[in-house]
N, CA, C and O atoms as a Maestro MAE file, in Angstrom:
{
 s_m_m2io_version
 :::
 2.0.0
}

f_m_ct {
 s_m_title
 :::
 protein
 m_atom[264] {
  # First column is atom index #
  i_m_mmod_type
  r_m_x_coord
  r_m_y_coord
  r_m_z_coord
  i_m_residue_number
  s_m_chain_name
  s_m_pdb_residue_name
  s_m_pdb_atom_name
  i_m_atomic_number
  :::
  1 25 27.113 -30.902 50.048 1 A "UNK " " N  " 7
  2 3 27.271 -29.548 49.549 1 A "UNK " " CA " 6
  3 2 27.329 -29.607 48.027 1 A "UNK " " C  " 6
  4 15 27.986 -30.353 47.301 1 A "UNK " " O  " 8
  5 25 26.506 -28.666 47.742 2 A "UNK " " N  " 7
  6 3 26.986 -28.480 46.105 2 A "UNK " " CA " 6
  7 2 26.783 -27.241 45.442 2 A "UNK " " C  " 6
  8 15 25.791 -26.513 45.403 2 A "UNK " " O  " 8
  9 25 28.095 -27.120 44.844 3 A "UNK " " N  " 7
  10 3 28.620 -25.729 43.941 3 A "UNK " " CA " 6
  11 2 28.033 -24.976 42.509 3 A "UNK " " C  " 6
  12 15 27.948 -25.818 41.615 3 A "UNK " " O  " 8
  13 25 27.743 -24.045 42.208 4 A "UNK " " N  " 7
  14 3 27.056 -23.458 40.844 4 A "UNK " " CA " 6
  15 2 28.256 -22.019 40.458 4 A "UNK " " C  " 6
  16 15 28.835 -21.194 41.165 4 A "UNK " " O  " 8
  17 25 28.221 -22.208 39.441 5 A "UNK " " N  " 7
  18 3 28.679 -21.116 38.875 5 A "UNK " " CA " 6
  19 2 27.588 -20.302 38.236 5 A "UNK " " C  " 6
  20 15 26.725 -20.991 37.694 5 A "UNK " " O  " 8
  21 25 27.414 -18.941 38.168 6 A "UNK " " N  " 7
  22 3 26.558 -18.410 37.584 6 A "UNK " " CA " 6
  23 2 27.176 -17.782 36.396 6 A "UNK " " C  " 6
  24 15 27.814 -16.729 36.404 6 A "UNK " " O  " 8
  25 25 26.895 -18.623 35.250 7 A "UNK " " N  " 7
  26 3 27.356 -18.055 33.537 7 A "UNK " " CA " 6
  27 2 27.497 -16.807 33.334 7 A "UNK " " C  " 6
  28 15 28.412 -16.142 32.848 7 A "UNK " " O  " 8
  29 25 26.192 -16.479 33.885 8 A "UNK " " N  " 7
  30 3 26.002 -14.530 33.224 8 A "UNK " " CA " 6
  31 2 26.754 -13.535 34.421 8 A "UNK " " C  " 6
  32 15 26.947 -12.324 34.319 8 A "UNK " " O  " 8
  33 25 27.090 -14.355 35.496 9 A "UNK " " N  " 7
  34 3 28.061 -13.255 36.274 9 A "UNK " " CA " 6
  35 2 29.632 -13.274 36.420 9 A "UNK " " C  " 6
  36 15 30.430 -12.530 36.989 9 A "UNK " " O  " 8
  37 25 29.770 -14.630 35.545 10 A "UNK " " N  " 7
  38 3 31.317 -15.140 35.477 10 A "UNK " " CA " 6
  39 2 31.912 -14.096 34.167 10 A "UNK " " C  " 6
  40 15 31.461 -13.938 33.033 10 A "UNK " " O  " 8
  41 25 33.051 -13.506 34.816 11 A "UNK " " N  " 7
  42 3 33.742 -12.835 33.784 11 A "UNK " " CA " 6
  43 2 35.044 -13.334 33.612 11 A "UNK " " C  " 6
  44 15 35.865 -12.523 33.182 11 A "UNK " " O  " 8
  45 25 35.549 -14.834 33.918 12 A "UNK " " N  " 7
  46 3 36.724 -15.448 33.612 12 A "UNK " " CA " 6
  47 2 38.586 -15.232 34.179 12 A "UNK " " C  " 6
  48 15 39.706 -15.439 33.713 12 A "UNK " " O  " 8
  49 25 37.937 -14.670 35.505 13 A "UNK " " N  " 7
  50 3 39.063 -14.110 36.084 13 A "UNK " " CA " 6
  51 2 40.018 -15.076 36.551 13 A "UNK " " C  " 6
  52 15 41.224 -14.882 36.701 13 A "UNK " " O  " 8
  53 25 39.345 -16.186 36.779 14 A "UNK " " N  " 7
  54 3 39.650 -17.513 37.402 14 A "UNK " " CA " 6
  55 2 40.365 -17.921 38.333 14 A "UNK " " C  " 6
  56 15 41.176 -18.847 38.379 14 A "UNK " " O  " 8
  57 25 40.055 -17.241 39.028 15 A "UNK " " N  " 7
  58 3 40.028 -17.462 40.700 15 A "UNK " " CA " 6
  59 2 40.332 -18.614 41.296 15 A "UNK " " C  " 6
  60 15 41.324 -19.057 41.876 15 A "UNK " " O  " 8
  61 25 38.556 -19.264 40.852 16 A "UNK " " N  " 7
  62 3 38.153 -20.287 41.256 16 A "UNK " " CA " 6
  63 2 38.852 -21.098 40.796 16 A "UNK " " C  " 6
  64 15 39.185 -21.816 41.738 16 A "UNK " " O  " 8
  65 25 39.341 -21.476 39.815 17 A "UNK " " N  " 7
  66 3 40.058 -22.815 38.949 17 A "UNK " " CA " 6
  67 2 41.918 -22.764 39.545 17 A "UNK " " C  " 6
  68 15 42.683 -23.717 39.696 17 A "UNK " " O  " 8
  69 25 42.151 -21.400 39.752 18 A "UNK " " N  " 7
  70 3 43.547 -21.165 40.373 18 A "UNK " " CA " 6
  71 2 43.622 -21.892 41.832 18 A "UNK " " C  " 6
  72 15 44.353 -22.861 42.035 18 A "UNK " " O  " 8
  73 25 42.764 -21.299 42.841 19 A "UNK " " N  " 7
  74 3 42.771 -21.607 43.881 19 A "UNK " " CA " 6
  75 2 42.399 -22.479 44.364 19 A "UNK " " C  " 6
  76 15 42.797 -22.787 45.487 19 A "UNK " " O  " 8
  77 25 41.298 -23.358 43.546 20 A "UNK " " N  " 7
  78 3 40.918 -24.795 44.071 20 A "UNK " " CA " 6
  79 2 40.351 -25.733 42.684 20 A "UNK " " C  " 6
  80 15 39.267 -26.079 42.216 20 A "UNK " " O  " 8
  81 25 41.785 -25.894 42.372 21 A "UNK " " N  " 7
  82 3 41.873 -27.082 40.940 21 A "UNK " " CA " 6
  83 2 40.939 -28.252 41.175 21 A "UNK " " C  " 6
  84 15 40.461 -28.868 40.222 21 A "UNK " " O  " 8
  85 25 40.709 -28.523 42.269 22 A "UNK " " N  " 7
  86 3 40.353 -29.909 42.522 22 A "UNK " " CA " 6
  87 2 38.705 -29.971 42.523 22 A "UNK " " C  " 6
  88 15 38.119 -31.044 42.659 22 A "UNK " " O  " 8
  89 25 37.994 -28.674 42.354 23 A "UNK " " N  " 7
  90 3 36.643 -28.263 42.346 23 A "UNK " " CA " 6
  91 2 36.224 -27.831 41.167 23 A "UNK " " C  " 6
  92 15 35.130 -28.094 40.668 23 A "UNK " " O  " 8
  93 25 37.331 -26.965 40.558 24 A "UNK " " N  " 7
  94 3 36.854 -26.184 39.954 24 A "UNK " " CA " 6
  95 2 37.937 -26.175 38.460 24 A "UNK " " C  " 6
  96 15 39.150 -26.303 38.624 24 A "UNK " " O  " 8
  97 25 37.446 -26.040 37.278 25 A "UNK " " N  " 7
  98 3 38.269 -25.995 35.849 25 A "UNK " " CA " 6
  99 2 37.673 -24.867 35.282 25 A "UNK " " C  " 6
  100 15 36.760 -24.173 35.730 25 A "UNK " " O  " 8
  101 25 38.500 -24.742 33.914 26 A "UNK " " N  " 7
  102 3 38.748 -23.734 33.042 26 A "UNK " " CA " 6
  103 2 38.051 -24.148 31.719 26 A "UNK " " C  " 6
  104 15 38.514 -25.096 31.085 26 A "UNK " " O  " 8
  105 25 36.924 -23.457 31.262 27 A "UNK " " N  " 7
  106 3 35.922 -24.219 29.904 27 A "UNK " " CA " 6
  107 2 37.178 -23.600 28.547 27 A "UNK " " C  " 6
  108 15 38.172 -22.902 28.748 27 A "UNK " " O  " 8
  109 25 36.782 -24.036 27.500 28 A "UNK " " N  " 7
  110 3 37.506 -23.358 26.209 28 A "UNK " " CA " 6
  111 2 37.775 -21.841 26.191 28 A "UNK " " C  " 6
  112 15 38.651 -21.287 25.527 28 A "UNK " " O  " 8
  113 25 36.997 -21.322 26.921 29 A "UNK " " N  " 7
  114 3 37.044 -19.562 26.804 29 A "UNK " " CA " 6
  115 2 37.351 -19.068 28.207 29 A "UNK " " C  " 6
  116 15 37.137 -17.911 28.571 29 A "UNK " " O  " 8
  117 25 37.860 -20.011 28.959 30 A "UNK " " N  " 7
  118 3 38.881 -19.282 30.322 30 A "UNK " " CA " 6
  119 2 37.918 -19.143 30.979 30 A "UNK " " C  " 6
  120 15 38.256 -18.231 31.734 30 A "UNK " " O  " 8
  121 25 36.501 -19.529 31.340 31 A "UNK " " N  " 7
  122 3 35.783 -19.344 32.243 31 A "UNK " " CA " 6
  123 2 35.283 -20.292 32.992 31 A "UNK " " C  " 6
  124 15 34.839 -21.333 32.510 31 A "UNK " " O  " 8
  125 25 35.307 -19.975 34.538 32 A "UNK " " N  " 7
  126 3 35.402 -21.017 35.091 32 A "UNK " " CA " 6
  127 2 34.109 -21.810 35.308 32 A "UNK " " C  " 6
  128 15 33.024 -21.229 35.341 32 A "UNK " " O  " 8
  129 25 34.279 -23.811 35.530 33 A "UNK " " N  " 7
  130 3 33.327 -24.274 35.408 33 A "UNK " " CA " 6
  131 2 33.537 -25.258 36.474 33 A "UNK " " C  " 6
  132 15 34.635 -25.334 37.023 33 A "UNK " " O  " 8
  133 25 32.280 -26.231 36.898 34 A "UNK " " N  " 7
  134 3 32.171 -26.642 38.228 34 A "UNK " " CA " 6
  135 2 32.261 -28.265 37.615 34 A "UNK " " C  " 6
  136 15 31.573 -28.647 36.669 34 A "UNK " " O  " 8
  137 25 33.391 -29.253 38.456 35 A "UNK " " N  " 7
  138 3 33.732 -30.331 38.359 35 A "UNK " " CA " 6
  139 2 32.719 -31.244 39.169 35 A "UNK " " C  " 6
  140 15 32.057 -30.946 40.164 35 A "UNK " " O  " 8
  141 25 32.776 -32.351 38.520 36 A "UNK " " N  " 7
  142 3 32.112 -33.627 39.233 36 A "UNK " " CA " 6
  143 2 30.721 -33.382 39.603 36 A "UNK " " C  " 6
  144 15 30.279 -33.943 40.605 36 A "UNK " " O  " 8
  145 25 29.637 -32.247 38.586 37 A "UNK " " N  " 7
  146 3 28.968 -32.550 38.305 37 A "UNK " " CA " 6
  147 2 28.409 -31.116 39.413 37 A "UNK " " C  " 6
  148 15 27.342 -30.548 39.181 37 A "UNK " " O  " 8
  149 25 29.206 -30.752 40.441 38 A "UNK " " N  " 7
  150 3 28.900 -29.666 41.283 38 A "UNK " " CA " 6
  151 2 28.831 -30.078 42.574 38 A "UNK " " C  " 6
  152 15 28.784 -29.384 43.589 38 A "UNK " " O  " 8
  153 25 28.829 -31.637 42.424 39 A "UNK " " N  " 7
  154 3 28.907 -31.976 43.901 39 A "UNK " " CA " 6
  155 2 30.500 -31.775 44.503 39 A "UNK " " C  " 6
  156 15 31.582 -31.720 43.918 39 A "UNK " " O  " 8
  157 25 30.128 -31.691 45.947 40 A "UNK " " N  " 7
  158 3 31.197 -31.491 46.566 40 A "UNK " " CA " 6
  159 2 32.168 -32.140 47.356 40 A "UNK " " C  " 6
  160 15 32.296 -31.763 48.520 40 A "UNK " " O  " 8
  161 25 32.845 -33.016 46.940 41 A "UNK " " N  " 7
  162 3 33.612 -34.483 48.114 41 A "UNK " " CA " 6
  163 2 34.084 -33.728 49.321 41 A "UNK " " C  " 6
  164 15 34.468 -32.568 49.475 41 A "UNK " " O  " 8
  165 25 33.906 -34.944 50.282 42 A "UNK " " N  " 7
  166 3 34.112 -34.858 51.888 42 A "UNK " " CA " 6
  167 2 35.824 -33.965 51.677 42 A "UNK " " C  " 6
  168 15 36.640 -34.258 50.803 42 A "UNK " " O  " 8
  169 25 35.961 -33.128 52.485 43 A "UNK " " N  " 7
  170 3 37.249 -32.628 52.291 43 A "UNK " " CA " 6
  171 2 37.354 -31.489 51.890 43 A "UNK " " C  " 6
  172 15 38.095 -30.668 52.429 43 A "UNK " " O  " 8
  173 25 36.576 -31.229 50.800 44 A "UNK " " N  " 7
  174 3 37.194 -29.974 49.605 44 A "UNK " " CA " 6
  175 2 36.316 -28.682 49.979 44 A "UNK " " C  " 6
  176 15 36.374 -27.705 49.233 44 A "UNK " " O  " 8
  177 25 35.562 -28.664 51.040 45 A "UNK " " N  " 7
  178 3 34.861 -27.623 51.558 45 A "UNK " " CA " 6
  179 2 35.350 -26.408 51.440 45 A "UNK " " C  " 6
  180 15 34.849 -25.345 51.072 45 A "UNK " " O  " 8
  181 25 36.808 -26.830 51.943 46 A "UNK " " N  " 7
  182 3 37.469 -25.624 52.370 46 A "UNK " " CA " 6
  183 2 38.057 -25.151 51.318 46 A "UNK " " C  " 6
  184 15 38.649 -24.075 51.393 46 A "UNK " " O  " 8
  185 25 38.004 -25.843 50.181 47 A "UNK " " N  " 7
  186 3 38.731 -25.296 48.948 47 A "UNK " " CA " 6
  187 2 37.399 -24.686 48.032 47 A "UNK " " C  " 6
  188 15 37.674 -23.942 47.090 47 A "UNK " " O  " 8
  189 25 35.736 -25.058 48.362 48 A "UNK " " N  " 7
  190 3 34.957 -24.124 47.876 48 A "UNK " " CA " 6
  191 2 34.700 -22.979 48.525 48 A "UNK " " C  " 6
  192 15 34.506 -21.997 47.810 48 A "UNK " " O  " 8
  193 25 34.634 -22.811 49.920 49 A "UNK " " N  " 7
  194 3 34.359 -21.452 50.568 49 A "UNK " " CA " 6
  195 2 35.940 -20.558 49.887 49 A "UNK " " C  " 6
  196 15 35.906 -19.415 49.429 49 A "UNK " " O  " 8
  197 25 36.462 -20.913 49.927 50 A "UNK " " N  " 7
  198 3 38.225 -20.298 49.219 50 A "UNK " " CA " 6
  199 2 38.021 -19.287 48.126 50 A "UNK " " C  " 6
  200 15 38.491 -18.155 48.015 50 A "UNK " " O  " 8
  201 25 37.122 -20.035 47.263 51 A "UNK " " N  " 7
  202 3 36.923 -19.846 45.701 51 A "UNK " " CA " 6
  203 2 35.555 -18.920 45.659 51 A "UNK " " C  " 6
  204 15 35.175 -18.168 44.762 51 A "UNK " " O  " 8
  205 25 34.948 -19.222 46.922 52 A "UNK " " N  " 7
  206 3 33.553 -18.190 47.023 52 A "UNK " " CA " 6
  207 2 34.243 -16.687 47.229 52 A "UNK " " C  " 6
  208 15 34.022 -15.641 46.619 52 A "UNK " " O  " 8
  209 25 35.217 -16.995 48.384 53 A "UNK " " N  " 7
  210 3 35.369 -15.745 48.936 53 A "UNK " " CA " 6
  211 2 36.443 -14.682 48.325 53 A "UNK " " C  " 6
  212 15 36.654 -13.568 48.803 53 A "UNK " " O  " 8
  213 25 37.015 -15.176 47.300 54 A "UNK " " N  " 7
  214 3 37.831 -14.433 46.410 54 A "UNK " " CA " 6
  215 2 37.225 -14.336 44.817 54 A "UNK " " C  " 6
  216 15 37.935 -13.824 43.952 54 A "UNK " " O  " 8
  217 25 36.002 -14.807 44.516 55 A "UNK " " N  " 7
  218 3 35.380 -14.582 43.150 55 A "UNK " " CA " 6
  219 2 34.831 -13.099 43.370 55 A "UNK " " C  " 6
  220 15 33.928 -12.818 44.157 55 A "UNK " " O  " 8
  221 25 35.673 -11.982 42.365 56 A "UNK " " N  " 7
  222 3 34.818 -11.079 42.254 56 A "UNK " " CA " 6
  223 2 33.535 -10.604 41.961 56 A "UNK " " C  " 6
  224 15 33.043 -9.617 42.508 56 A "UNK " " O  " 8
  225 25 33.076 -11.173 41.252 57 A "UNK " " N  " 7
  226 3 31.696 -10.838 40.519 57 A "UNK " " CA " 6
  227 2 30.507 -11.723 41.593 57 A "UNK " " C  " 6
  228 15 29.318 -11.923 41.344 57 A "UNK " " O  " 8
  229 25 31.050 -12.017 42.453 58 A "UNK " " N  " 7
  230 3 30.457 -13.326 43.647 58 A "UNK " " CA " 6
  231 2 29.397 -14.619 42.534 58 A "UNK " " C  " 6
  232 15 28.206 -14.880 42.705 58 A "UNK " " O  " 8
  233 25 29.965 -14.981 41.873 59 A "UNK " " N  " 7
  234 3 29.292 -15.959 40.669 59 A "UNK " " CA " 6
  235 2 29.186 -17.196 41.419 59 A "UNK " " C  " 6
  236 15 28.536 -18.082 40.865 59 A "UNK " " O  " 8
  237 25 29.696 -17.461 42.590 60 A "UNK " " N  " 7
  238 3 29.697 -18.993 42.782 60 A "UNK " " CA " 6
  239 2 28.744 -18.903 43.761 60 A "UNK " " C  " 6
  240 15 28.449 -17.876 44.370 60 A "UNK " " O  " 8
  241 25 28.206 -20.133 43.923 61 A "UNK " " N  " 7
  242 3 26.836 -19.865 44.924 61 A "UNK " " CA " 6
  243 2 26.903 -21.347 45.334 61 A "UNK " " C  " 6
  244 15 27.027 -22.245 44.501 61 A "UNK " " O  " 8
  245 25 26.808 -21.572 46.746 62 A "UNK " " N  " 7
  246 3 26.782 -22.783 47.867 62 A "UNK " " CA " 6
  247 2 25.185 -23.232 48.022 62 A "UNK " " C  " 6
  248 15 24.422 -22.305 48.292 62 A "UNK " " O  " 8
  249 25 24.510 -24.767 47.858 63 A "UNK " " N  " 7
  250 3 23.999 -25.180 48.410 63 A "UNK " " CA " 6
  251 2 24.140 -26.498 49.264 63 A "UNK " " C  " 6
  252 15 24.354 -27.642 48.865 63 A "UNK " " O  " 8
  253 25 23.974 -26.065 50.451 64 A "UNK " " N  " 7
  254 3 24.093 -26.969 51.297 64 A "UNK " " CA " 6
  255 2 22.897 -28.104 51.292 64 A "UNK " " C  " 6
  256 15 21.746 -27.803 51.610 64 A "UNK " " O  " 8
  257 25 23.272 -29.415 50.907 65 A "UNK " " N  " 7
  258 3 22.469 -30.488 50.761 65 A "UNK " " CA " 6
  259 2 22.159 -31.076 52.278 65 A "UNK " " C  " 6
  260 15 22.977 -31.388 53.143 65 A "UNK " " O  " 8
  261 25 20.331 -31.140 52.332 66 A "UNK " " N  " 7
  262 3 19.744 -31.659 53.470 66 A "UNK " " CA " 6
  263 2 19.905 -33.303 53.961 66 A "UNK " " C  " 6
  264 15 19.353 -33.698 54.988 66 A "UNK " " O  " 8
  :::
 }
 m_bond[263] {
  # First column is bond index #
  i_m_from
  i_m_to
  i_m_order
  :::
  1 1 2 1
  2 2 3 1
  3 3 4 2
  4 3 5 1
  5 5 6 1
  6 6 7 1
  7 7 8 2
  8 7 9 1
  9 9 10 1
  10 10 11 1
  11 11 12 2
  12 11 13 1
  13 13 14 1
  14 14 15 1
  15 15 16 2
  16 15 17 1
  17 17 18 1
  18 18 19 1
  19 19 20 2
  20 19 21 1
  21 21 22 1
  22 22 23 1
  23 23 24 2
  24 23 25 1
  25 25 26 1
  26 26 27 1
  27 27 28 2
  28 27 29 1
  29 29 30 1
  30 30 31 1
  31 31 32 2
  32 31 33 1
  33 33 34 1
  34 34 35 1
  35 35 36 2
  36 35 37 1
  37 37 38 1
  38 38 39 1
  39 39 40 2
  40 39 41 1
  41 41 42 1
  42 42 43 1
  43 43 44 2
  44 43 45 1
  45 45 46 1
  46 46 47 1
  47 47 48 2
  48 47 49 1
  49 49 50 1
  50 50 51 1
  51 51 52 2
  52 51 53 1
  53 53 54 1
  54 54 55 1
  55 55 56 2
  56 55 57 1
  57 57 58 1
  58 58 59 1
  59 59 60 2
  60 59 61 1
  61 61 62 1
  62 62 63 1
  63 63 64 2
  64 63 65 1
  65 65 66 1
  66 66 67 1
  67 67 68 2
  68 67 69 1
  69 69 70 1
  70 70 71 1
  71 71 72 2
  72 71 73 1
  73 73 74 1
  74 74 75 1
  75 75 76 2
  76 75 77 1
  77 77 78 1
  78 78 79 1
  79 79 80 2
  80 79 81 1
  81 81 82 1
  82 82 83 1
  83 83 84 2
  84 83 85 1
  85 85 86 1
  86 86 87 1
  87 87 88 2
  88 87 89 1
  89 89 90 1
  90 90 91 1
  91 91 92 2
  92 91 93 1
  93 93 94 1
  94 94 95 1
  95 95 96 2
  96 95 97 1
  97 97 98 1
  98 98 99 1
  99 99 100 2
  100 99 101 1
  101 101 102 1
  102 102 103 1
  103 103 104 2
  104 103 105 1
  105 105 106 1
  106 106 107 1
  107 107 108 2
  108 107 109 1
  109 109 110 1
  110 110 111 1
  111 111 112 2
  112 111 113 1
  113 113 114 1
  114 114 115 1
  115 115 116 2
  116 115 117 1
  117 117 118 1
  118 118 119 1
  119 119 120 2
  120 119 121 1
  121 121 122 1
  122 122 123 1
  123 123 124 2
  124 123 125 1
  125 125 126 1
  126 126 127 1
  127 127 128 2
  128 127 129 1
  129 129 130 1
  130 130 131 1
  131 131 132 2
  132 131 133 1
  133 133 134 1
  134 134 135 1
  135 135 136 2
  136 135 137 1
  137 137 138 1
  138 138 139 1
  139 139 140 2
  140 139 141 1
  141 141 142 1
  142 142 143 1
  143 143 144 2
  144 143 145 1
  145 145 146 1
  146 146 147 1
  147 147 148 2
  148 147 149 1
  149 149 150 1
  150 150 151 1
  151 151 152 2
  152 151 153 1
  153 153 154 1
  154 154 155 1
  155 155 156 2
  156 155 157 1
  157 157 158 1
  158 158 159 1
  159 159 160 2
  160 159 161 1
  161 161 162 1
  162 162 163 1
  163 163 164 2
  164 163 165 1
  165 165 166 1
  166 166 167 1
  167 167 168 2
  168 167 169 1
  169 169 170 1
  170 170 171 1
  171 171 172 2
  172 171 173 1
  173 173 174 1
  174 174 175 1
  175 175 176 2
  176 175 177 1
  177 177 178 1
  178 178 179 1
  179 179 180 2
  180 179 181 1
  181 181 182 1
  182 182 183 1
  183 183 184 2
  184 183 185 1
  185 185 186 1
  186 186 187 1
  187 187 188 2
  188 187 189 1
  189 189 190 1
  190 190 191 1
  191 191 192 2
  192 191 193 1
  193 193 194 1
  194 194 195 1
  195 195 196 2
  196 195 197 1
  197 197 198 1
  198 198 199 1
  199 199 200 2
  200 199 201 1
  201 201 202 1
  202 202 203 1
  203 203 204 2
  204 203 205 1
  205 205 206 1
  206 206 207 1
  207 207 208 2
  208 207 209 1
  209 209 210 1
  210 210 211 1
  211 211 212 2
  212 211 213 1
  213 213 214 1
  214 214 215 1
  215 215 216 2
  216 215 217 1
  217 217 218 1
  218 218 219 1
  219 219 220 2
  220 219 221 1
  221 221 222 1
  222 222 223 1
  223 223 224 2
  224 223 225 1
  225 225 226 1
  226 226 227 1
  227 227 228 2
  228 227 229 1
  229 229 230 1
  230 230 231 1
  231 231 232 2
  232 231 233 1
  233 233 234 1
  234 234 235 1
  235 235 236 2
  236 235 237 1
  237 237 238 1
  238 238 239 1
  239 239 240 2
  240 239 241 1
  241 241 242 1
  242 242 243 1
  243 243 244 2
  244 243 245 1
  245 245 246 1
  246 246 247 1
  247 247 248 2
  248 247 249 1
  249 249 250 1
  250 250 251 1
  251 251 252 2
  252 251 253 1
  253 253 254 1
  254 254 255 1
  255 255 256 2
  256 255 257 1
  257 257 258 1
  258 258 259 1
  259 259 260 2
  260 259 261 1
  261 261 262 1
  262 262 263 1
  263 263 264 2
  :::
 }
}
């Protein structure tokens, strides 16, 4: 699995970085940005669907790797 933030729809509410630290951080200007490159470790699934489903602006976007 791997995670994207979309720049131009992120308005820095930070959701994502609150609710799943371990995915997701906070850039210099409070907006949130995607750790370890966007990939997703065995485990933390449940802490990206978390962060999907409470981002207002729906900025985060899932691809599931074949």
């Amino acid at each position: 699995m791997k995670v994207h933030i979309d720049s131009g729809r992120c308005q820095g509410h930070g959701r994502c970085y609150d609710l799943s630290p371990e995915v997701f951080a906070e850039d210099d200007e409070g907006y949130g940005q995607v750790l370890e490159g966007g990939l997703v470790a065995e485990g933390q699934e449940h802490a990206v669907r978390l962060a999907v489903s409470n981002c207002p602006e729906r900025a985060i976007a899932v691809q599931q790797e074949v």
